[in-house]
C-alpha positions as CSV (number, residue, x, y, z in Angstrom):
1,X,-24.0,-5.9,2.2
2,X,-20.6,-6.3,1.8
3,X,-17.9,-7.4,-1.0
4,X,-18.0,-10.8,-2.7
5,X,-15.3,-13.5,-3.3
6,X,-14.6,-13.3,-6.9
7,X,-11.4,-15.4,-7.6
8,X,-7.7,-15.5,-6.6
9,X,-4.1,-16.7,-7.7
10,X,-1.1,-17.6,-6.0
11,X,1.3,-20.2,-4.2
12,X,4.0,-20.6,-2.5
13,X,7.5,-20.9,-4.5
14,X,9.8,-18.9,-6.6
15,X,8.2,-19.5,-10.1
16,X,6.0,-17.4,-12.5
17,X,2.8,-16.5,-10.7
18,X,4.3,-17.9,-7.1
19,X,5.0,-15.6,-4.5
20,X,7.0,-15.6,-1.0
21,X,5.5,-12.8,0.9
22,X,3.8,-10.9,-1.3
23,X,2.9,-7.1,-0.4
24,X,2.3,-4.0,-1.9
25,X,0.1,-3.8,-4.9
26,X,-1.5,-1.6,-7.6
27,X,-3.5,-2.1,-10.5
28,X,-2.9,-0.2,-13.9
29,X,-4.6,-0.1,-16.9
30,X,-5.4,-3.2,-16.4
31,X,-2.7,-4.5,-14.9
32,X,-1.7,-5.9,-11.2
33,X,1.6,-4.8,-9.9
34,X,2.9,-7.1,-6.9
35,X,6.1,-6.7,-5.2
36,X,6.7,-10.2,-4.0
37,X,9.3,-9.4,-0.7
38,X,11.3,-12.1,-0.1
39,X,11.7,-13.0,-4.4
40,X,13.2,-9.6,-4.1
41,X,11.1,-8.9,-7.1
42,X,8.1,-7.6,-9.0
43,X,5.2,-9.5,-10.8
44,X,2.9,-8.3,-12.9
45,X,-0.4,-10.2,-14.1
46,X,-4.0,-9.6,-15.8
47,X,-6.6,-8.6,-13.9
48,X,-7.8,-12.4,-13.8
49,X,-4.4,-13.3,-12.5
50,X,-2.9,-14.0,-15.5
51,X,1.4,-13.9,-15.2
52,X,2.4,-11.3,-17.6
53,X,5.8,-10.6,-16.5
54,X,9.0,-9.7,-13.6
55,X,12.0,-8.2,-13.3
56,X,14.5,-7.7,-9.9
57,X,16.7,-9.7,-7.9
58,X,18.3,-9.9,-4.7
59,X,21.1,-7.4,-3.9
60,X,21.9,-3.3,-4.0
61,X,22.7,-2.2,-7.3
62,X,20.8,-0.4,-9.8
63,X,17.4,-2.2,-10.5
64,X,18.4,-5.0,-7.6
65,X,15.8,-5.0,-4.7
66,X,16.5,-5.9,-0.8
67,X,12.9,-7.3,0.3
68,X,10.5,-4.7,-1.7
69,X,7.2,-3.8,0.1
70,X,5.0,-1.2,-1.5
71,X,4.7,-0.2,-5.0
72,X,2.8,2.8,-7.0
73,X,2.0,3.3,-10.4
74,X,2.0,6.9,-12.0
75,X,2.5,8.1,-15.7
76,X,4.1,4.6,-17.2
77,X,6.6,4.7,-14.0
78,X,6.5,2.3,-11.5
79,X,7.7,3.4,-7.8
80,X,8.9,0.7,-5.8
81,X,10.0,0.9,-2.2
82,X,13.4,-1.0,-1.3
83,X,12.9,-1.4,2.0
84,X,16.7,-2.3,3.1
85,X,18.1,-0.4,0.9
86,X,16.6,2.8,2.1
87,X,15.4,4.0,-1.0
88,X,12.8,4.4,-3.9
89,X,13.5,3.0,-7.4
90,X,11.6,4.1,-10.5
91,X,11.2,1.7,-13.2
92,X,9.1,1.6,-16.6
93,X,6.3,-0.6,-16.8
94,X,8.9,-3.3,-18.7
95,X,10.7,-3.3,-15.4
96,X,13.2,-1.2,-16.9
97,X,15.4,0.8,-14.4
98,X,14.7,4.5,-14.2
99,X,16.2,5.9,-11.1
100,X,16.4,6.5,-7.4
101,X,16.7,8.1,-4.6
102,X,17.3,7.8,-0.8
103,X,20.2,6.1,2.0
104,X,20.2,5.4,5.1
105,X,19.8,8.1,8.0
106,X,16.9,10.7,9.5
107,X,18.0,13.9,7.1
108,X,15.7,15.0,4.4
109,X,15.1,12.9,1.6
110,X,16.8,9.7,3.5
111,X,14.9,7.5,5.1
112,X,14.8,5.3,8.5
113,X,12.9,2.4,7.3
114,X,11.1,3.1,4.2
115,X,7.1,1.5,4.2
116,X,4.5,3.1,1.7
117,X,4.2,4.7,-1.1
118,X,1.4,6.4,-3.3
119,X,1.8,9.7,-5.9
120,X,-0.5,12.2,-6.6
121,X,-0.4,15.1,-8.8
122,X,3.4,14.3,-9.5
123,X,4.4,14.2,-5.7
124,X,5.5,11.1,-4.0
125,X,4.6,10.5,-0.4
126,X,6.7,8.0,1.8
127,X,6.3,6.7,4.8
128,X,9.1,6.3,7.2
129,X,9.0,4.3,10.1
130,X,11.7,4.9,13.2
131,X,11.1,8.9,12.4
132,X,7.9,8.6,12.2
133,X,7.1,11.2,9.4
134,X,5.9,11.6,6.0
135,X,8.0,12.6,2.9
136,X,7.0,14.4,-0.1
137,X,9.5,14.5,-3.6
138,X,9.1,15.6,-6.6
139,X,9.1,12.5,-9.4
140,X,12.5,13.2,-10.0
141,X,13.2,12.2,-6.4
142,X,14.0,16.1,-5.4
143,X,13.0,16.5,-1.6
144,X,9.9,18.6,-0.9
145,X,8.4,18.8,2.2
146,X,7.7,16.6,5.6
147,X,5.8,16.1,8.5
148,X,5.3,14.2,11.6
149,X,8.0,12.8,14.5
150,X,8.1,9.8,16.5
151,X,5.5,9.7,19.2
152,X,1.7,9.3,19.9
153,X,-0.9,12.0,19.6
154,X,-2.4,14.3,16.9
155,X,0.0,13.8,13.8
156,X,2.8,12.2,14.9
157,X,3.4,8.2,14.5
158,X,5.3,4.9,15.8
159,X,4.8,3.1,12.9
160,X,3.3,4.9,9.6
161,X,2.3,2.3,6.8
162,X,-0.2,2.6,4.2
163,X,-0.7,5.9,2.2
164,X,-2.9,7.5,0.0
165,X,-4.1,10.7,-1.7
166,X,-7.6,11.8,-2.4
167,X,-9.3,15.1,-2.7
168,X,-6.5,17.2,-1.4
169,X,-6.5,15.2,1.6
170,X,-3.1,12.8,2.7
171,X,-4.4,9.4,4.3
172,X,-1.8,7.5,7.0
173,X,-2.7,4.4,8.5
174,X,-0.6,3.8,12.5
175,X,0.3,0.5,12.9
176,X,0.9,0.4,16.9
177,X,-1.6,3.5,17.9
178,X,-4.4,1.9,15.6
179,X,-5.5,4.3,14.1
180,X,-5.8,6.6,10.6
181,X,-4.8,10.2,10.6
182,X,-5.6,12.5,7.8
183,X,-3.9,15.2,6.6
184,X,-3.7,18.2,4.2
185,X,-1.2,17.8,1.3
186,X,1.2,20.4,3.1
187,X,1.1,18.0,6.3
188,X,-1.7,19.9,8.6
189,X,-3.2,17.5,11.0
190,X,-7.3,17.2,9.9
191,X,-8.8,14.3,11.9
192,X,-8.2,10.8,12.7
193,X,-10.3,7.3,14.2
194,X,-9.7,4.3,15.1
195,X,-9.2,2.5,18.7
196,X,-7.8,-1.1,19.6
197,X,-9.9,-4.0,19.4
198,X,-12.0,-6.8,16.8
199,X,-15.4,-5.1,17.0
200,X,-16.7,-3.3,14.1
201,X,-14.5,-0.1,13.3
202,X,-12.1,-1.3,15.9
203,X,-8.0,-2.1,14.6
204,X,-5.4,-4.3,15.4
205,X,-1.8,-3.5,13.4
206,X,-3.6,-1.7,10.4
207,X,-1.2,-2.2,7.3
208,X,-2.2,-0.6,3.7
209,X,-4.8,1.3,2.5
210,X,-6.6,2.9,-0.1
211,X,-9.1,5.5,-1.0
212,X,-11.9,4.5,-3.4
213,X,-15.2,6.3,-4.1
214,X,-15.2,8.1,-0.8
215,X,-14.4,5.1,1.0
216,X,-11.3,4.3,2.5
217,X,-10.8,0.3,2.5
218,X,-8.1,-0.2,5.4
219,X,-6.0,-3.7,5.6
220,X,-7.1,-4.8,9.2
221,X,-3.7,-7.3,9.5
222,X,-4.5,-8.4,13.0
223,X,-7.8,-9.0,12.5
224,X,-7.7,-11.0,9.1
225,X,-10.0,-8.8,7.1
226,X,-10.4,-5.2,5.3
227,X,-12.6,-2.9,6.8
228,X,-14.5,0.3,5.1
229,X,-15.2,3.8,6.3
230,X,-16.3,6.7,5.2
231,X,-14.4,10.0,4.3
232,X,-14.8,11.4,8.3
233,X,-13.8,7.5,9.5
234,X,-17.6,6.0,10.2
235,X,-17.5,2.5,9.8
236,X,-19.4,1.0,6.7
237,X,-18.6,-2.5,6.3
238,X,-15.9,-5.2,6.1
239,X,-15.0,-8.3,4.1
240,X,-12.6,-11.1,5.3
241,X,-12.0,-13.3,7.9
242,X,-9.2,-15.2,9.7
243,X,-8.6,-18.3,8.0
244,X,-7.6,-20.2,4.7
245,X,-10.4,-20.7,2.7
246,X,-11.7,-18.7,-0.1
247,X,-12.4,-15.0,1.3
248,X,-10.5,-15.6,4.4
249,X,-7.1,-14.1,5.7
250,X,-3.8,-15.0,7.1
251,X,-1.8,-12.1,7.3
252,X,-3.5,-9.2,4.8
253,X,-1.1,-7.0,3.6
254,X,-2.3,-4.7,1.4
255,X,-5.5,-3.6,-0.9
256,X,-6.0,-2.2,-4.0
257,X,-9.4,-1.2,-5.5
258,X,-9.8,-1.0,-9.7
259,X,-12.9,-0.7,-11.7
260,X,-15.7,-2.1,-8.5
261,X,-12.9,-4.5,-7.9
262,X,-10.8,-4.9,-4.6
263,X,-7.8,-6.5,-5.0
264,X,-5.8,-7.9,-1.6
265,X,-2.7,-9.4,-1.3
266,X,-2.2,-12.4,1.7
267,X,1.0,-12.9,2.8
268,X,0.3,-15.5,5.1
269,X,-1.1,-17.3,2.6
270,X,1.0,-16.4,-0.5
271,X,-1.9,-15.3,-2.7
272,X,-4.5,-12.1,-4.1
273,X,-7.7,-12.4,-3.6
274,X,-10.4,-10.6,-5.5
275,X,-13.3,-9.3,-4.5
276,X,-16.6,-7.5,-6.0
277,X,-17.7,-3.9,-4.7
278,X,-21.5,-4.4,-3.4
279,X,-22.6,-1.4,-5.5
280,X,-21.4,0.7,-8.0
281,X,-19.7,3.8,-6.5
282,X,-18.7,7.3,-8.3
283,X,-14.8,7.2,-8.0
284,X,-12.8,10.5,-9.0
285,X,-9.6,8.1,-8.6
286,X,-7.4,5.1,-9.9
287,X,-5.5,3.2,-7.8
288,X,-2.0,4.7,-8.8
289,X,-3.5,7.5,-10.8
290,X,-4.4,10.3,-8.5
């Protein structure tokens, strides 16, 4: 048994409730977060889909965003990663500029190409594509820690995406090697699954993902669907297929899952999509609240 369609919102365009890309999202208190890329902003709506409100614009200044593309939501703070500006920006949950952190560059605390985000127990983790590593800060945006390098194998990445916490365990989806690693919070490489391919279990270009009642719900982009494993990477289920009807994918981006709810954004077809959690599951997690 898998999810159910339960409803969706969305267009093309540049207007209230209309996105161009949209990407990253998280849900809190009730609320959907979306950073719509190529608006160079971020929505916010009900959980039915109802617009609520935006801020951000195109450019580099304080508040300004340069094609966003993850977001997390922790203590009335909203983390948004500015991918071509190299750096995180913290806003309320108004949209009101905070702070930030990061440039350009492979040191610590700057970043290479900046991907996901997700916070947990008042650390931010990001992931970094060309270096291939994770990055830990404070909230302040004080570097902590890192891990990983460019390459294939046991902990180490070509492309790092999605991210999240759960249990004392770091999850990192690979876009090119396929796969999920899992790691410890101070970065010691636990396990990882996933091989090439369209079967059941199998990846192609995993994006986002998140960690829900000890089930991790990964964005299968090249396939057109989410697929769901357990904690040690077994395959459970998936929902989604290639296409445009209800239910159906071009180009999933990223998932969120909220009270038995997952919420997925489709970039290819400039709308979230909604769908019911077969069976109630005992969740020690929020999305954005870890």
């Amino acid at each position: 048994m898998s999810e159910v369609f339960v409803r969706k919102w969305g267009s093309y365009g540049s207007g209230d409730g209309q996105f161009d890309n949209p990407q990253g999202i998280a849900v809190y208190r009730d609320e959907v977060f979306i950073v719509d890329e190529r608006n160079h902003r971020v929505q916010v709506f009900t959980l039915a889909g109802t617009f609520l409100r935006k801020w951000g614009s195109y450019g580099s200044g304080d508040g300004q965003l340069d094609d966003p593309i993850d977001v997390a939501v922790y203590g009335d703070e909203v983390f948004v990663v500015d991918w071509w500006n190299y750096r995180v920006q913290v806003f309320t949950l108004d949209g009101v500029y905070k702070r930030q952190w990061g440039v350009y560059g492979e040191g610590d605390g700057q970043f290479t190409e900046t991907r996901g985000i997700t916070v947990s127990a008042s650390e931010v983790f990001v992931t970094d594509r060309y270096t291939g590593r994770i990055q830990v800060f404070t909230l302040a945006g004080t570097f902590l820690r890192k891990w990983g390098a460019y390459g294939t194998g046991d902990g180490l990445f070509r492309d790092p995406r999605g991210i999240d916490v759960y249990a004392g365990e770091v999850f990192v989806s690979e876009y090119w090697d396929v796969n999920v690693q899992v790691f410890t919070l101070a970065g010691t490489f636990l396990r990882k699954w996933g091989v090439y391919g369209s079967g059941d279990g199998q990846l192609l270009s995993p994006m986002a993902l998140d960690v829900y009642g000890d089930e991790v719900f990964v964005v299968d982009h090249g396939n057109g669907r989410v697929q769901v494993f357990d904690l040690a990477g077994a395959f459970k289920r998936q929902l989604g297929s290639l296409g445009y009807d209800d239910g159906q994918f071009s180009g999933p981006w990223s998932v969120a899952v909220y009270k038995d709810e997952v919420f997925v954004s489709d970039r290819g077809n400039n709308r979230i999509q909604v769908f019911a959690v077969p069976k109630k599951v005992d969740h020690l997690t929020m999305v954005g609240v870890h």
